[in-house]
C-alpha positions in Angstrom: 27.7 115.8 134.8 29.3 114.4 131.9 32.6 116.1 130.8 32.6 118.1 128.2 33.7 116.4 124.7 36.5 118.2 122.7 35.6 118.3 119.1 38.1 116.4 116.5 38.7 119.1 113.8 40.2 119.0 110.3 40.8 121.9 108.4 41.5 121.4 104.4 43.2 125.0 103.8 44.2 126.2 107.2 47.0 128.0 106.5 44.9 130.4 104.1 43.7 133.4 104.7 40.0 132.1 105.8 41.5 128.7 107.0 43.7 130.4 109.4 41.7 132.9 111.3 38.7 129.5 111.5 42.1 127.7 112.9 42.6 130.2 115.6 38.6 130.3 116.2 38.2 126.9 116.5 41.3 126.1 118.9 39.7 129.4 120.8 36.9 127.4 121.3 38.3 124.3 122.8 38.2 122.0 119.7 41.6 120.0 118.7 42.6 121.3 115.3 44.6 119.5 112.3 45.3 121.6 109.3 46.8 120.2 106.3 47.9 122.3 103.2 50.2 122.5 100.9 51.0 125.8 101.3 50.5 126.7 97.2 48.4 130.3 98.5 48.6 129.7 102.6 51.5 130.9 104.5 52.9 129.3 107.5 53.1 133.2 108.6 49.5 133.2 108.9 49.7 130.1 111.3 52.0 131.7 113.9 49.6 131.9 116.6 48.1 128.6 116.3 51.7 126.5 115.9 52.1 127.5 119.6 48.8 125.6 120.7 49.0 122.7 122.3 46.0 121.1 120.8 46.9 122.2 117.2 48.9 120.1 114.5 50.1 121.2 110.7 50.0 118.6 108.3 51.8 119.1 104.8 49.8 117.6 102.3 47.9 118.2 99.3 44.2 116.9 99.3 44.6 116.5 95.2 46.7 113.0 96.6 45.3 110.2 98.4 45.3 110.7 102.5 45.3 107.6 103.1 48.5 107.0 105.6 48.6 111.3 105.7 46.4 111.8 108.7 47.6 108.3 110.3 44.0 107.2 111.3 42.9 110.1 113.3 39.4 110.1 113.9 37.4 113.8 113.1 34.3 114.8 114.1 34.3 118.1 111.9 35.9 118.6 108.4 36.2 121.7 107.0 37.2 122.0 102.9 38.8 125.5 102.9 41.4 124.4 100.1 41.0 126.3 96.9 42.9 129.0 95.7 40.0 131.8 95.6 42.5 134.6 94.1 41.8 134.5 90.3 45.4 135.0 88.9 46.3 132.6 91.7 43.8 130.0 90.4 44.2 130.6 86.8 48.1 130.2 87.2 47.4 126.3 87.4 44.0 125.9 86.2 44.2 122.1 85.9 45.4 121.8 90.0 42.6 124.2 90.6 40.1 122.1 89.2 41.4 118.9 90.7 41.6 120.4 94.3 37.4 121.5 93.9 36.9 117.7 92.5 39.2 115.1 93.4 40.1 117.5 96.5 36.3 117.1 98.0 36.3 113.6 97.3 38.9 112.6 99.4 37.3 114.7 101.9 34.3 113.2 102.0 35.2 109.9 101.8 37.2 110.6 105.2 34.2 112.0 106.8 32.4 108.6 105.7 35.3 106.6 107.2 35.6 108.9 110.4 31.8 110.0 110.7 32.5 113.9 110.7 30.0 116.1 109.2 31.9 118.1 106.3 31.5 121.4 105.6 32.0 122.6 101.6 33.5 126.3 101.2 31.8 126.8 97.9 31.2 130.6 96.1 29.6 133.2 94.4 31.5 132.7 91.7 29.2 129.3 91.4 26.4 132.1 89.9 28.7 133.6 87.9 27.7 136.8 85.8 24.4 136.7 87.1 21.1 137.7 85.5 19.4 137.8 89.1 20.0 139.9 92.0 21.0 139.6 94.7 21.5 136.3 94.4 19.3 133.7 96.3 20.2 129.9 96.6 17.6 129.2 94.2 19.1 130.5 91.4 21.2 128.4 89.2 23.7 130.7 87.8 25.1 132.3 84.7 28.4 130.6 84.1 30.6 130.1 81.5 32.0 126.2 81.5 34.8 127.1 79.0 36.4 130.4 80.4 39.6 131.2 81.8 37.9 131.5 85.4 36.0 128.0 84.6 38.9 126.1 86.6 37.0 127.8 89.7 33.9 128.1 89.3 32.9 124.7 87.5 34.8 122.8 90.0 32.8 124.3 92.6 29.7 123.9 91.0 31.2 120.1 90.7 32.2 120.0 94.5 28.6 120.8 95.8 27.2 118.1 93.4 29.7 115.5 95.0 28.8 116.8 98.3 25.1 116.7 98.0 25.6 113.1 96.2 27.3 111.9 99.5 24.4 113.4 101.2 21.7 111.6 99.3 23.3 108.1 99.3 23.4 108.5 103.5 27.1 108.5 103.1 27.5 111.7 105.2 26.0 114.9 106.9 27.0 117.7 105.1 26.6 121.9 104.7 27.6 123.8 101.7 28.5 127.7 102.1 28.8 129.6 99.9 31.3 132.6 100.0 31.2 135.9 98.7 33.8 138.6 98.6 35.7 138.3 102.0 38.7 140.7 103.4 40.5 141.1 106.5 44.1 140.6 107.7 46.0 138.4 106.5 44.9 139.0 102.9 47.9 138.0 100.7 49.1 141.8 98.8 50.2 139.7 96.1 46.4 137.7 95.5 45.1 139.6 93.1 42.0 140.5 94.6 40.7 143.9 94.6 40.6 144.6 98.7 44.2 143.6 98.8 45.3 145.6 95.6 43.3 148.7 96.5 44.9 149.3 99.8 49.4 147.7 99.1 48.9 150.2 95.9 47.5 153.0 97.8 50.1 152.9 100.8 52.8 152.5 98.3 51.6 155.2 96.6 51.3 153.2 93.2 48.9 154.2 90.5 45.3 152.6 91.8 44.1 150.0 89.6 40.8 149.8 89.0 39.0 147.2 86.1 36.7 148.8 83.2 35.0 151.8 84.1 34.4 150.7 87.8 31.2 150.8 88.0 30.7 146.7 88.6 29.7 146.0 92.2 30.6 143.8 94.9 29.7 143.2 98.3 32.7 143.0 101.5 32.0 141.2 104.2 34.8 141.1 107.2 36.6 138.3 108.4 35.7 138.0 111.7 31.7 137.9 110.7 32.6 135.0 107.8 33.9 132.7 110.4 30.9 133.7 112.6 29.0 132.5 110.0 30.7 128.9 108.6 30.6 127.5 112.2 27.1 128.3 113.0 26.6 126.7 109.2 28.8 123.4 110.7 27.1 123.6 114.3 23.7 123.7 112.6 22.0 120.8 113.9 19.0 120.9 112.2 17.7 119.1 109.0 20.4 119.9 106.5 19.3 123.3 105.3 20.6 123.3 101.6 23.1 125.7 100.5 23.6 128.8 102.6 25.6 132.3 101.4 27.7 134.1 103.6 28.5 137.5 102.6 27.7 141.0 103.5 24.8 142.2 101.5 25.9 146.2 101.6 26.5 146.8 97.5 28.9 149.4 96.6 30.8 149.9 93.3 34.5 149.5 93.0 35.2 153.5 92.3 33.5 153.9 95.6 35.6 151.5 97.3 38.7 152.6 95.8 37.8 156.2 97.1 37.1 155.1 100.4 40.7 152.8 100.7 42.3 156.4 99.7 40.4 158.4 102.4 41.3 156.1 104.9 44.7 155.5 103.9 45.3 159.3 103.5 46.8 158.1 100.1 47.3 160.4 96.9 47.4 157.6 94.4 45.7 157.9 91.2 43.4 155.7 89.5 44.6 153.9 86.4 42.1 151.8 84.1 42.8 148.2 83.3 40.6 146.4 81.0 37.6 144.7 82.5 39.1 140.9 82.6 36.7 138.3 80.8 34.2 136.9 82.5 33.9 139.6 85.4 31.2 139.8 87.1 29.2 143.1 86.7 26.9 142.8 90.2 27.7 140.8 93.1 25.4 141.1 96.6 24.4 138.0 98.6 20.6 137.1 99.6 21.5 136.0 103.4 17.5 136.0 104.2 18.4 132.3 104.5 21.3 132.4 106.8 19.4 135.0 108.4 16.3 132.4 109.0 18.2 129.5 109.1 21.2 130.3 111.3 20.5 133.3 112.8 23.5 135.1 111.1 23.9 138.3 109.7 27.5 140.3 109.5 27.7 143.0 112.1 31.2 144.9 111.2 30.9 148.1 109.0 32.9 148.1 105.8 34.9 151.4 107.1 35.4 149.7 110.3 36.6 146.7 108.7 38.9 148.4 106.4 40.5 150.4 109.3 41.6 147.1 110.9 42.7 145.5 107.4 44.6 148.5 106.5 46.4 148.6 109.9 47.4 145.3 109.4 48.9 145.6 105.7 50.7 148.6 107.3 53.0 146.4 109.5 53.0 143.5 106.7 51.3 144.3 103.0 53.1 147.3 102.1 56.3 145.8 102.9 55.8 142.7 100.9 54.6 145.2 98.0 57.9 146.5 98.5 59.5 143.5 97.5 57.4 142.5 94.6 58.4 145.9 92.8 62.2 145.0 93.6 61.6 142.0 92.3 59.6 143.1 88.9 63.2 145.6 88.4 65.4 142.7 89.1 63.6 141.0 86.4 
């Protein structure tokens, strides 16, 4: 019998949240992992387990730049594009680096996997149907986006990333897959991102006023960490006819009020709520359509939101509320 091949993987992002845990997963599995970031959201914190892997190497680059001479030559057989800030203050902060990193980012991603012969993986979004008009949202539908709005660094320039990807794809310059992510949580979500996972539960074990956009009534969909990764490497592993764009997400809607109540049951919390403004462009429903990934892949999430949160909120118990902590020292030093 023929010995068993390790797989060559790059990881564009993998000292992310997402990146990281598909790091660890990956390196679980056998496969000899490179992860280059720049470190802009990532953390080398969330790297601590892999750095002591043998088979696992961190290189500091941004995939905006050329990589030619970065990765020395190595050969891949897998490349992941995890690179994108994905938090929307975090994104907006630099929108012009945003955009790049969706566009010029891919590129030089896929013209490695050309050069090497890996088959590239695209995280794209929901944010790629925007506002929608239809729901839940199938991979037919086209989207409701606006192209000049403050969240249009992210969203066009993944919209702009798939059409790259699939224009490698159609030119037989590469084999590709294209997922796209919805609303993702788990450890190792930054308390400082922005998002409203991370928000909901460093305010409520601080004890800070809850905040929750407009009248809270706008839905999302959570799916857990663990599942997500399940689901991006059976998308890569998928050896079949290149299946289109797939989303990943966990199709249980629920508004935000009832998420914000259920981060204070579990959190034993008595914060209050205290309405923001709902910011432009927000979403009002958000819920995938996985029949696809269902069909296609065989994937559906299997970790219940309440389950999911216990685990998240454990984890921003040894780590989140103390880095709360310090932001509000540092908003008084200020």
């Amino acid at each position: 019998m023929a010995p068993k091949t390790t797989k060559r993987v790059l990881v564009a992002g993998g000292a992310g949240f997402l990146g990281s845990h598909l790091c660890d997963r990956l390196l679980g599995e056998g496969a000899s992992v490179v992860c280059v970031d720049n470190l802009r959201t990532g953390s080398m914190a969330n790297l601590e387990s892999a750095l002591r892997h043998p088979s696992f190497t961190y290189v500091d680059a941004d995939i905006v730049d050329s990589l030619d001479g970065v990765l020395d030559g190595r050969p891949f057989d897998r490349i992941y594009n995890l690179a994108c800030a994905a938090s929307p203050p975090l994104y907006q902060a630099d929108p012009e680096h945003t955009l790049l990193t969706s566009v010029l980012g891919t590129r030089h991603l896929l013209a490695l996997a050309e050069r090497t012969g890996a088959r590239f993986l695209l995280s794209s979004t929901s944010e790629i149907y925007g506002d929608p008009h239809v729901h839940p949202q199938p991979e037919t539908y086209w989207g409701h986006v606006n192209s000049i709005g403050p969240r249009a660094c992210y969203d066009e320039g993944k919209r702009c990333a798939e059409t790259l990807t699939y224009d490698f794809a159609r030119a037989g310059r590469g084999e590709v897959r294209v997922a796209r992510i919805f609303n993702t949580y788990g450890p190792r979500l930054s308390a400082a991102d922005g998002r409203v996972v991370s928000n909901l539960i460093s305010q409520a074990l601080a004890g800070d006023d809850i905040t929750v956009f407009g009248d809270g009534a706008q839905t999302r969909s959570f799916c857990y960490v663990d599942d997500l990764i399940d689901g991006l490497i059976a998308l890569m592993e998928h050896d079949g006819p290149e299946p289109g764009p797939i989303n990943l997400g966990n199709p249980t809607e629920l508004t935000i009020n009832q998420l914000a109540a259920l981060v204070l049951r579990l959190t034993g919390s008595n914060s209050r709520l205290k309405v923001k403004p709902l910011p432009v462009d927000d979403p009002k429903r958000r819920r995938p359509d996985i029949a696809k990934a269902a069909s296609v892949l065989g994937w559906r999430p299997t970790t219940s939101l309440e389950d999911g949160l216990r685990a998240t909120i454990a984890w921003f118990e040894q780590t989140g509320a103390i880095r709360a902590d310090v932001r509000r020292a540092e908003a008084a030093v200020a």
